[in-house]
Structure formats: structure tokens, C-alpha cells
Residue frames as a rotation matrix with the C-alpha (Angstrom) as fourth column:
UNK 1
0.384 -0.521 0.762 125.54
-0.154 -0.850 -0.504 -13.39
0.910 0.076 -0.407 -13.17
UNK 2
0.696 -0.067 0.715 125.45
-0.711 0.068 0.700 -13.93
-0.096 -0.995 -0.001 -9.38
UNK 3
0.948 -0.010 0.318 127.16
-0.068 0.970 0.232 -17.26
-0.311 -0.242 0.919 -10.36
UNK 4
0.598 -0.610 0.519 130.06
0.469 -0.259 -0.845 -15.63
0.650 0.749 0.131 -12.31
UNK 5
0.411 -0.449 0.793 130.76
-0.733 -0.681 -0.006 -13.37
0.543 -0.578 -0.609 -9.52
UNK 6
0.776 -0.371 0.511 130.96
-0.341 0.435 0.833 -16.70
-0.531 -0.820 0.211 -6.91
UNK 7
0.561 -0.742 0.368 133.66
0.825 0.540 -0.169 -18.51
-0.074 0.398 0.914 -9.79
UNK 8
0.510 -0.539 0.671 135.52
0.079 -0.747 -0.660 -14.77
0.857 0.390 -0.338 -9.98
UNK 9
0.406 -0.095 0.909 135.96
-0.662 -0.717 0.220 -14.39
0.631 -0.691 -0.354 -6.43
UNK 10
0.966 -0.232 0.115 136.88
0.185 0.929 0.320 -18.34
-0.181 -0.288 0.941 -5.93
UNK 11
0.375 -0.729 0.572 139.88
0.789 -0.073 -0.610 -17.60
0.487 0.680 0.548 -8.41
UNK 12
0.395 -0.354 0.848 140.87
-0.385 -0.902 -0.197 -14.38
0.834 -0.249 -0.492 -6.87
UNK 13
0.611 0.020 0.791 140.87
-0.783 -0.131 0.608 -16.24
0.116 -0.991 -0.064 -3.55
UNK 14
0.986 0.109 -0.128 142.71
-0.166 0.775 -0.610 -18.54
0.033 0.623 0.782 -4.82
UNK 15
0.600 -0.575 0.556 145.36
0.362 -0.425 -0.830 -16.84
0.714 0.699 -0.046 -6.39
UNK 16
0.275 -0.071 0.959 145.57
-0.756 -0.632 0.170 -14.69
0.594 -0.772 -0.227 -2.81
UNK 17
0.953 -0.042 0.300 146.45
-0.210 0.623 0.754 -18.14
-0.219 -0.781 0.585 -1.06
UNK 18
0.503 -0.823 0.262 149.17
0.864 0.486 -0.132 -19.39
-0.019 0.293 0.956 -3.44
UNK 19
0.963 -0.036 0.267 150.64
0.081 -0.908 -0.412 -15.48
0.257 0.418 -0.871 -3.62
UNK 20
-0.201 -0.902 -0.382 154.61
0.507 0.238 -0.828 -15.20
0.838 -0.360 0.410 -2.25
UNK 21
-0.525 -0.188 0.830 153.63
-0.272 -0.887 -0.373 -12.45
0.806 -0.422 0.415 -0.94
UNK 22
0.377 0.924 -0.059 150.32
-0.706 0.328 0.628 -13.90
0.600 -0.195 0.776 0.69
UNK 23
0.774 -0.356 -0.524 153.08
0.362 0.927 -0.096 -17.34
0.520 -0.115 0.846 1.97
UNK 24
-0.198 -0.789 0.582 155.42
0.073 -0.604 -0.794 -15.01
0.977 -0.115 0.177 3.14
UNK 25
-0.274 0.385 0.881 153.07
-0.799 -0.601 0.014 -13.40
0.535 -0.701 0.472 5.67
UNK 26
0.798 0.454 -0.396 151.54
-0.206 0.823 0.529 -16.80
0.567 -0.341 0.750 6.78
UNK 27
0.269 -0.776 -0.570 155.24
0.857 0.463 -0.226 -18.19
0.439 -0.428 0.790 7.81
UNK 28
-0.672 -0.463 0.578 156.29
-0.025 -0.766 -0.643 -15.01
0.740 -0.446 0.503 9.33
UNK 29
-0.133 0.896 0.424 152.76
-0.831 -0.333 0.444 -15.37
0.540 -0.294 0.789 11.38
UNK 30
0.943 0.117 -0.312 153.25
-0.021 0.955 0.295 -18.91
0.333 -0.272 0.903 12.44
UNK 31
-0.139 -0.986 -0.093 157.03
0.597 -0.008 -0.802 -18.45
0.790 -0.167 0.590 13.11
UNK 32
-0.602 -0.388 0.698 155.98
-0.351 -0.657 -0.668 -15.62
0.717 -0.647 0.259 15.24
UNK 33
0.536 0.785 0.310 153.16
-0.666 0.166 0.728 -17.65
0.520 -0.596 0.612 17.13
UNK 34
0.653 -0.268 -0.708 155.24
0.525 0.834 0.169 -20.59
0.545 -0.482 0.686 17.86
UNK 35
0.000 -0.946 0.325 157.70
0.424 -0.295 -0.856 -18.28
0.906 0.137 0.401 19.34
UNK 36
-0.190 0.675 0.713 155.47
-0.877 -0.443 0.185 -16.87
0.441 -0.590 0.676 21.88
UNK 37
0.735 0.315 -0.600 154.40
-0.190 0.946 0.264 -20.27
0.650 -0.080 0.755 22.42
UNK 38
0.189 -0.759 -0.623 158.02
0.460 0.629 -0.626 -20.90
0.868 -0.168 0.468 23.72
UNK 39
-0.681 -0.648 0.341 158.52
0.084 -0.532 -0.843 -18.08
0.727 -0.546 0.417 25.71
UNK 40
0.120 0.865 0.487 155.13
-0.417 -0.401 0.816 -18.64
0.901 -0.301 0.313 27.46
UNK 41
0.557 0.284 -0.780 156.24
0.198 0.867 0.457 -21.47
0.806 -0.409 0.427 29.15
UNK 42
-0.439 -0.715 -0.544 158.79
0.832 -0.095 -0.546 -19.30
0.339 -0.692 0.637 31.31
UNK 43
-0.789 0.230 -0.570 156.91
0.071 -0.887 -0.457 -16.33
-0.610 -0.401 0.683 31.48
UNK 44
-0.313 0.934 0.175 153.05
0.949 0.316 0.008 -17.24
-0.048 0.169 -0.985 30.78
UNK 45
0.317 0.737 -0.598 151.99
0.502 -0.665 -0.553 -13.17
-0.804 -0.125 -0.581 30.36
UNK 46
-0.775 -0.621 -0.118 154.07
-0.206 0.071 0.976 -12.94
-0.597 0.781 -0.182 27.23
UNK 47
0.248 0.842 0.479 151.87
0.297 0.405 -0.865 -12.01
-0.922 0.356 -0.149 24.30
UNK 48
0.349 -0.063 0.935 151.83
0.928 0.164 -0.335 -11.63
-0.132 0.984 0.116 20.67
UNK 49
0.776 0.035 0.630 151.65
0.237 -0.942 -0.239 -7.61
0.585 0.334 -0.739 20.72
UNK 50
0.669 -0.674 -0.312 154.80
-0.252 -0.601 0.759 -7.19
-0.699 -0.429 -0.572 22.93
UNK 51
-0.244 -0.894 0.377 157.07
0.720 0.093 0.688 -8.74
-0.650 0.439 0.621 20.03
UNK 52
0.619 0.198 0.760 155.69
0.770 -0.339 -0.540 -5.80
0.151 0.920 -0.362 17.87
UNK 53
0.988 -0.004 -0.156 157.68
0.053 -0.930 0.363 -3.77
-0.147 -0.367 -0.918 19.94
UNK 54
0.476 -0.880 -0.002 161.07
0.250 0.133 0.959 -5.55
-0.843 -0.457 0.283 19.27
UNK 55
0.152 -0.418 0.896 162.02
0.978 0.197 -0.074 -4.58
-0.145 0.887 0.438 15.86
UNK 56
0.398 0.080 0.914 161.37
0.407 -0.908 -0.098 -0.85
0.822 0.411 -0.394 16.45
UNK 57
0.775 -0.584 -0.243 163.51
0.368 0.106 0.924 -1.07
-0.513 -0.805 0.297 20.04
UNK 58
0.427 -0.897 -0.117 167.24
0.105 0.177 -0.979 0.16
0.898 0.406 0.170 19.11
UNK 59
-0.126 -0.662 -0.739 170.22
0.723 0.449 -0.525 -0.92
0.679 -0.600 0.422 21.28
UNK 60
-0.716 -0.653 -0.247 170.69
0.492 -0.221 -0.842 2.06
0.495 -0.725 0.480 22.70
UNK 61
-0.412 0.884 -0.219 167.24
0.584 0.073 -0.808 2.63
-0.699 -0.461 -0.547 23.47
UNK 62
-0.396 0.843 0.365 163.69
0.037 -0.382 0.923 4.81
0.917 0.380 0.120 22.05
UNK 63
-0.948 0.269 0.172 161.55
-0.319 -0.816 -0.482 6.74
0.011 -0.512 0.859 23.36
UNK 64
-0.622 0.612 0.488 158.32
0.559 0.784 -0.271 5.82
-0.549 0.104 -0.830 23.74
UNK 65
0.300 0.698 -0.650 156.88
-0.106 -0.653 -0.750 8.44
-0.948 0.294 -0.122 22.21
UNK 66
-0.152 -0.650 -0.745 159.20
-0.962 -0.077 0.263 7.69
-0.228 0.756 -0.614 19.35
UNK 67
-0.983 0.055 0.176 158.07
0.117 0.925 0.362 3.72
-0.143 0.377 -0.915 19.57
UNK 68
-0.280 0.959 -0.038 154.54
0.166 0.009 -0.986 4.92
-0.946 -0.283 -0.161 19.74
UNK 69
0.338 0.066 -0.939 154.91
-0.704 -0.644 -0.299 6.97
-0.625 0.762 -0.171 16.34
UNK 70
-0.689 -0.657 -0.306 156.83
-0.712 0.532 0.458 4.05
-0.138 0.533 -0.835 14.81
UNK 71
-0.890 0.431 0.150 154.35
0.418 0.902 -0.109 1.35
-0.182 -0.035 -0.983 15.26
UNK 72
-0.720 0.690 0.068 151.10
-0.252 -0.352 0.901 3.94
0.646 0.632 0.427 14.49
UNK 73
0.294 0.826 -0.481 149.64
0.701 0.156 0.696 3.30
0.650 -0.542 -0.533 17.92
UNK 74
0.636 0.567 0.524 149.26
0.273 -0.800 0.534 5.20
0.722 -0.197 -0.664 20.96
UNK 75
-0.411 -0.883 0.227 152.03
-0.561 0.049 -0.827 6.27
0.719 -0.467 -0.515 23.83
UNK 76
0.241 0.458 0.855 149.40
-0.970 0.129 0.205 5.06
-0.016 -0.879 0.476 26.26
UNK 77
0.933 0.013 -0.360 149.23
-0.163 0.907 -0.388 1.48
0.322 0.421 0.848 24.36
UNK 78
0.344 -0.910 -0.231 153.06
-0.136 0.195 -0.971 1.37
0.929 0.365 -0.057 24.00
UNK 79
-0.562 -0.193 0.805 153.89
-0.814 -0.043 -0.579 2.92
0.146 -0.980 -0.132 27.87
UNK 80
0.625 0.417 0.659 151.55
-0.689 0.693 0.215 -0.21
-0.367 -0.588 0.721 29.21
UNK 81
0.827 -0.411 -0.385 153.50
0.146 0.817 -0.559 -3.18
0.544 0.406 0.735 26.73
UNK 82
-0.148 -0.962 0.229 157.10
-0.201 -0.198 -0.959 -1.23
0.968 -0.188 -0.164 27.62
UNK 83
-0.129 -0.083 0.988 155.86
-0.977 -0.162 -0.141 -1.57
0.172 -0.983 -0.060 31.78
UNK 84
0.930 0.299 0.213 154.78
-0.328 0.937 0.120 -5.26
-0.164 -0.182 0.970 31.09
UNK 85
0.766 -0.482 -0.425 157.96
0.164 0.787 -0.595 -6.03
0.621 0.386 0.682 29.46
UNK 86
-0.096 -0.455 0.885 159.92
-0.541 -0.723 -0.430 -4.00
0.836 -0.520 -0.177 32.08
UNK 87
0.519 0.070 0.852 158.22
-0.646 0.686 0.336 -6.29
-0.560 -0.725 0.401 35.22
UNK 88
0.973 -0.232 0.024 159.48
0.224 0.902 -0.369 -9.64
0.064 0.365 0.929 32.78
UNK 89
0.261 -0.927 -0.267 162.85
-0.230 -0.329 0.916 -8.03
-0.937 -0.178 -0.300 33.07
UNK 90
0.387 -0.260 0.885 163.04
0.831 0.515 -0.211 -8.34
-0.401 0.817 0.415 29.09
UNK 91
0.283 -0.174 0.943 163.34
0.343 -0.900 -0.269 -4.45
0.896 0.399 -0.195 28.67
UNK 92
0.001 -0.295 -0.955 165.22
0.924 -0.365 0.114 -2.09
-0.382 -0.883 0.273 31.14
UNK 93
0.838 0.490 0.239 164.50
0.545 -0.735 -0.404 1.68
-0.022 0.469 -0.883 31.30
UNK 94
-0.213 -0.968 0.136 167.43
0.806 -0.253 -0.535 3.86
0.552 -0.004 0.834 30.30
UNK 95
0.595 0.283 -0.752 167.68
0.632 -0.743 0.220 7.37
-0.496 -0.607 -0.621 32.62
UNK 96
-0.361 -0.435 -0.825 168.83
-0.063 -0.871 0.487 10.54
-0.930 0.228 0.287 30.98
């Protein structure tokens, strides 16, 4: 029985490697490391969790309380990334 379960759970893992969905996420994960990668080399405090903030950024700005709610973390979390990327001069705060 025990041995059935290890040849079910091979297959399953398997399956879960070759998935699109499963290949998708990998290259989107590796696309987004090497990216980081690049921009370290000008600005070496540049991590993974500040590009989570760029897709949920619009032009004309967001709130942070409004990127905080988007992304399902905290304003505290968010307000520290938004002041790191602020010092890198990659983000600029808007007034009014």
C-alpha cells in the first residue's frame, strides 16, 4: 500500500512539473530573478519583493493603503518597500 502511495504521488509530481500552468510560473520566476539580478548591479538594495509592487503602481499614482489592499499585505510592509524605492529614486511621491 505504502508503495502505491510513493508511485501515486511520483506521477502526480510529475504531471505538476510538465503542467503549462506549472512552466508558466517557473519562466515568469526566473525572468523575474534575472531581472533583479540586472538591476542589482546599479543599485545593489534592489530586491525581489519591491517588483511586486510594480504591476499594482498606476501612472498616475496609488495609495498605499490602496497598494497595501491590492497585494493582501500590510500598509506598514508596503509604506517601508514604497520609502526604499523612493531613496532609489525609482518611485516619486505624488502631493495632494
Amino acid at each position: 500500500m505504502a508503495r502505491r502511495r510513493e508511485d501515486d504521488r511520483a506521477k502526480l509530481e510529475a504531471a505538476e512539473r510538465e503542467s503549462p500552468g506549472h512552466l508558466l510560473l517557473r519562466a515568469a520566476r526566473l525572468w523575474n530573478e534575472r531581472a533583479v539580478a540586472r538591476v542589482q548591479r546599479d543599485e545593489p538594495r534592489f530586491r525581489i519583493a519591491h517588483t511586486l509592487l510594480f504591476p499594482h503602481v498606476d501612472f498616475d499614482g496609488t495609495r498605499i493603503t490602496d497598494l497595501a489592499a491590492r497585494l493582501g499585505i500590510s500598509k506598514q510592509a508596503v509604506g517601508k518597500l514604497v520609502a526604499e524605492l523612493e531613496e532609489m529614486g525609482t518611485l516619486e511621491a505624488l502631493e495632494g
